[in-house]
C-alpha positions in Angstrom: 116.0 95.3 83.8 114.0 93.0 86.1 115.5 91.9 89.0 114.1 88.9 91.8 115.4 88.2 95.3 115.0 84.0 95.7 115.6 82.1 99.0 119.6 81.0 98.6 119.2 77.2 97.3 123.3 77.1 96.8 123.6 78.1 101.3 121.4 75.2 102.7 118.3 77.5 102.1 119.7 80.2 104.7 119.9 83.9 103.3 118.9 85.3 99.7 120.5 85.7 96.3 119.9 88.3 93.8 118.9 87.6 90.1 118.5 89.5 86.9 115.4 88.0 84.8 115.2 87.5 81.7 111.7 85.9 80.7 111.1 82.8 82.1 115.1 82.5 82.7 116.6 83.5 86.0 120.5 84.7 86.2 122.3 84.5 89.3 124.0 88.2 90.0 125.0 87.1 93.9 128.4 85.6 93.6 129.0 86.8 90.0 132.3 88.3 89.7 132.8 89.0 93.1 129.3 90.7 93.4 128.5 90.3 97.0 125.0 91.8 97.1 122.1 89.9 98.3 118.8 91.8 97.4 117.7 95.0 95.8 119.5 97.3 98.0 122.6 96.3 96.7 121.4 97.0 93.1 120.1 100.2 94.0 123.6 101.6 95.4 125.8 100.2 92.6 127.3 102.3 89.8 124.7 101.8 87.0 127.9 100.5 84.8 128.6 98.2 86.8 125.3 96.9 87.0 125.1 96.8 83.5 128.3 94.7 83.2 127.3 92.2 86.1 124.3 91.5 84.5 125.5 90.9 80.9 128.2 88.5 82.6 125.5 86.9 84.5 123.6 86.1 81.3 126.5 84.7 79.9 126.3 82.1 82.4 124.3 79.4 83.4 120.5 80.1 83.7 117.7 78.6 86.1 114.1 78.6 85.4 112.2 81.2 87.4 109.7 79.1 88.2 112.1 77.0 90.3 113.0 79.9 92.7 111.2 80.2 95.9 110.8 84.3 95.4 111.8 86.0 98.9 111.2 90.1 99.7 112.8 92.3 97.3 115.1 94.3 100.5 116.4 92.1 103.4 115.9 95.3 105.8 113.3 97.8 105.1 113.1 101.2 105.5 110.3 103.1 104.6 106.5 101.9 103.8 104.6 104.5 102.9 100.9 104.1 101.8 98.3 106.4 100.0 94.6 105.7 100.8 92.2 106.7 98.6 94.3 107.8 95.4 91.5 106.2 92.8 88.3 107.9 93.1 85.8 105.4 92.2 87.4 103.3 95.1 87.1 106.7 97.7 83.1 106.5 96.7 82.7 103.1 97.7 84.3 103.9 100.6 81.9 106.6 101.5 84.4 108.9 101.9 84.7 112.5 100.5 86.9 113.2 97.5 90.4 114.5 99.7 92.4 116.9 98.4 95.7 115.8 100.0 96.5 112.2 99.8 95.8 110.0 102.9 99.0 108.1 104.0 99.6 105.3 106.6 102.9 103.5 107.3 103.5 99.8 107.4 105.5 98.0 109.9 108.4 95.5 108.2 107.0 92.7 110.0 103.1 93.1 108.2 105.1 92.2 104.8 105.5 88.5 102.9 106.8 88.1 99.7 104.9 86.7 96.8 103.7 82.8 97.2 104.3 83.1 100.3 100.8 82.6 102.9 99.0 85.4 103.8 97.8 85.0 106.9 94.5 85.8 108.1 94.3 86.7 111.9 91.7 84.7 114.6 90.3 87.7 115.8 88.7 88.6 112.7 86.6 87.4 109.3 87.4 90.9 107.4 91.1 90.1 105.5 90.0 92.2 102.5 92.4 92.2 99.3 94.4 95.6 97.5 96.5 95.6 94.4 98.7 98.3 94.0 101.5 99.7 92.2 104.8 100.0 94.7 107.2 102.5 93.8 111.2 101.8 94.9 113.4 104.7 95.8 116.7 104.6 94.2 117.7 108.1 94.9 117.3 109.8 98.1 116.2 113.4 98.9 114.0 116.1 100.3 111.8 118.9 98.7 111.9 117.2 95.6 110.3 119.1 92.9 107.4 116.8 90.8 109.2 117.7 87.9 112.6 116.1 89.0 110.3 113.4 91.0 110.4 110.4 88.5 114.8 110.9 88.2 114.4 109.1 92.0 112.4 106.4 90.9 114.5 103.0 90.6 111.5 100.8 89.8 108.3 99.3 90.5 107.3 96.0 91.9 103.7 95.0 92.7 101.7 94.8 96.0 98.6 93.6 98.2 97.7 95.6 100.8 96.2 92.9 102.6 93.3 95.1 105.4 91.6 93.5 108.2 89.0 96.2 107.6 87.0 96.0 110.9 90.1 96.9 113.0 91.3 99.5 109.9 88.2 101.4 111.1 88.5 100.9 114.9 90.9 104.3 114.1 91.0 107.5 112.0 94.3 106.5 111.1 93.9 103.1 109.8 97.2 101.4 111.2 95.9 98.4 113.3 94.3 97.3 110.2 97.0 98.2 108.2 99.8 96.1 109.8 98.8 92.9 111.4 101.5 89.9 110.4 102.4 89.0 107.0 99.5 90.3 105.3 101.1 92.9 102.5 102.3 90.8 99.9 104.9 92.1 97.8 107.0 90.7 94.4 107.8 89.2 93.1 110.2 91.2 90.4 111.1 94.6 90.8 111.5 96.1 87.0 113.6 99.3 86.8 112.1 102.3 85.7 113.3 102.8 82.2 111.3 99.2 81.0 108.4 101.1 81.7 106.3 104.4 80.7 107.1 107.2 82.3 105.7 107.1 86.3 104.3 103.5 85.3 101.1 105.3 83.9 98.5 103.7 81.8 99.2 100.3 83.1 96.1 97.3 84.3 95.7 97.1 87.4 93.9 93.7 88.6 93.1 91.8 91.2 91.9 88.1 91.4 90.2 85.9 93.7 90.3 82.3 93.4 90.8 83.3 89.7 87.7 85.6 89.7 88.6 89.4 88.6 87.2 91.3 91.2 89.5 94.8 91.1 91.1 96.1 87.0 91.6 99.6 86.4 94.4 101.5 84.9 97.5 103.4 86.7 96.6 106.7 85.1 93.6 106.5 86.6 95.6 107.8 90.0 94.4 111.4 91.7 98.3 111.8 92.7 100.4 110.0 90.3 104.1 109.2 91.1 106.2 112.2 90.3 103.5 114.2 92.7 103.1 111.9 95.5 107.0 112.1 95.6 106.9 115.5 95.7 104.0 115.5 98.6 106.2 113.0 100.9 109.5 114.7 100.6 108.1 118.0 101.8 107.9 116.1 105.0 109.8 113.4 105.0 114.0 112.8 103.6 113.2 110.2 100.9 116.0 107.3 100.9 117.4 104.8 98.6 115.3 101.3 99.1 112.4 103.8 100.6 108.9 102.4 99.2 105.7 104.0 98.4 102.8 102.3 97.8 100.2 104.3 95.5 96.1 102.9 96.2 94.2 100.8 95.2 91.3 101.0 92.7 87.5 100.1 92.6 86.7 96.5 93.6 87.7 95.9 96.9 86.1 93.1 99.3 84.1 95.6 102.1 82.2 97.5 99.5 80.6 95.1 98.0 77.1 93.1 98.4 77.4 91.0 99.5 81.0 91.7 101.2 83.8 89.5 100.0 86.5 88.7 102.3 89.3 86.0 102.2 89.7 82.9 103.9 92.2 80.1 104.6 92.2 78.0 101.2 91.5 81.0 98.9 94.4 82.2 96.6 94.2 85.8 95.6 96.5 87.1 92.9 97.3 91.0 92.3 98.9 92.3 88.9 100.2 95.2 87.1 100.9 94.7 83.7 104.4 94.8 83.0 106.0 93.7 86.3 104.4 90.6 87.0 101.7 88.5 89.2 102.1 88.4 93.2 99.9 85.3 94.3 99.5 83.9 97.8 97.4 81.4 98.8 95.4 82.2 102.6 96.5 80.9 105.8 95.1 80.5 109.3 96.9 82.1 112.2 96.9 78.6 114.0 98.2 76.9 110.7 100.9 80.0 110.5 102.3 79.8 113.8 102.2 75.3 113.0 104.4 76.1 110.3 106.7 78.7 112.2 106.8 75.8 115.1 108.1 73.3 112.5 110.5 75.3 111.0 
C-alpha cells in the first residue's frame, strides 16, 4: 500500500490527515470509520487487519486527486534520523575518502526536515546547499540485536529523501552534523509505500536526482555497500530500533561538491530526487530572508 500525509483541508488547514493512494487517486483513511490517526505512526501501530479493512472502506468512498493535496511529513513527531555516509562507492571516491569498512552515520535534528514541495531553504551564511537522493527506510517494528536475516521483517516501508548538505560547514567537523542539520533542508515524501509493493530490501531500484530538470545523480539501490537488512542489523547492536524510527541509506555518485565545476543550489532552482517505485520529492529553493518572510506572514 501507499500511504500520504496531506495538510488537513476539511480543519481550516490546521493539523494533517492520512490517505491511502491509489494512483493518481487519494482516499481519505483519517475520519474513516472512526479511524482517528493522523500520519504514518498511526498506520504503523495498527493491527495489519484492520488496516486492510480501513483502507478497502476508504476506497469505497469518495476520492480526491493527489495532485490537489498539499503533501505534509510522513510522522507528526519524529523519532529517530539516522544517516549512512558513504554507503555507494563511487560517491566515497569522489569524496576522497577511503573505502570504510563500517558505515559512517550522523543523526538529523527534526527541525532540519520539510516535506516534499515544500521550500528548501538555503542558509545566508553559505553558497554550498549541495543536493542527495536517498532511499529512507521506516521502522515498523522495534527491537535490538536484530539479526540481518530477521532485519527486513522490521521494515514497514520506504519513502524517498534529499539530504540537503551545506558542505563547507559539513566539513568544518569530523562528524558532519552542522552541515547535516541546518533548517528545513532534508526533504522527505512524499508517499511512504509498505514494504511488500516492493523487492525485497528495495534493491535494484533507480536512484536519481534532478536539477532544474537536469539528471545529475542515477544509480541503482543494489549498488549499496550495506544494504537494508545489514545496516539494520549494524544500528541495533547499538541502538533499540523503534516503530516510526528512520534510516536513511547514502547517496550515490553525482553530488554537487565533486564536481568541476562544483554545482550547488540556489534560490529559484527546483531539484527533484526519485526512487523508482515510491515516487518524486521536489522542492523548489528558498532564501533564508524569503523563508523567515513567509514564516512572518503566516
Amino acid at each position: 500500500m501507499r500511504f500520504m500525509v496531506a495538510h488537513d483541508g476539511q480543519n481550516g488547514g490546521h493539523g494533517t490527515a492520512l490517505y491511502v493512494v491509489d494512483g493518481g487517486d487519494a482516499f481519505r483513511l483519517t475520519g474513516q470509520d472512526g479511524f482517528s490517526g493522523t500520519d504514518i505512526a498511526a498506520i504503523i501501530e495498527a493491527d495489519e487487519n484492520q488496516v486492510g479493512a480501513l483502507c478497502d472502506a476508504a476506497r469505497s468512498g469518495t476520492s480526491v486527486p493527489v495532485g490537489s493535496l498539499t503533501p505534509a511529513l510522513p510522522l507528526n513527531r519524529f523519532g529517530k534520523i539516522l544517516c549512512l555516509g558513504l554507503n555507494y562507492v563511487d560517491h566515497v571516491k569522489e569524496g576522497g575518502y577511503d573505502i570504510p569498512t563500517y558505515p559512517a552515520m550522523f543523526i538529523r535534528m527534526p527541525s532540519s526536515m520539510l516535506a516534499a514541495g515544500a521550500p528548501m531553504v538555503k542558509p545566508d551564511c553559505s553558497d554550498r546547499l549541495d543536493y542527495e537522493v536517498e532511499l529512507m527506510v521506516v521502522i515498523g517494528k522495534g527491537g535490538r540485536h536484530i539479526s540481518e536475516e530477521a532485519a527486513l521483517d522490521h521494515v514497514f516501508g520506504y519513502t524517498v529523501f534529499n539530504d540537503g548538505s551545506i558542505r563547507d560547514y559539513q566539513r568544518k567537523t569530523h562528524q558532519w552534523t552542522p552541515g547535516k542539520n541546518f533548517d528545513a533542508t532534508g526533504a522527505l515524501g512524499p508517499t511512504v509505500v509498505t514494504a511488500d509493493e516492493l523487492p525485497s530490501g528495495a534493491s535494484g531500484l533507480k536512484i536519481e536526482s534532478r536539477l532544474n530538470g537536469t539528471v545529475m545523480q542515477t544509480a541503482k539501490t543494489s549498488d549499496m555497500m550495506w544494504p537494508v537488512a545489514k545496516t539494520i542489523a549494524i544500528v541495533s547492536e547499538f541502538a533499540t530500533l523503534e516503530p516510526g524510527d528512520m534510516i536513511a541509506m547514502g547517496t550515490p555518485p553525482g553530488v554537487g561538491h565533486a564536481r568541476t565545476p562544483p554545482v550547488f543550489m540556489f534560490p529559484g532552482d527546483t531539484v527533484e530526487v526519485e526512487v523508482e517505485g515510491i515516487g518524486i520529492c521536489t522542492n523548489p529553493i528558498i532564501s533564508e530572508q524569503d523563508a523567515a518572510k513567509a514564516g512572518a506572514g503566516n
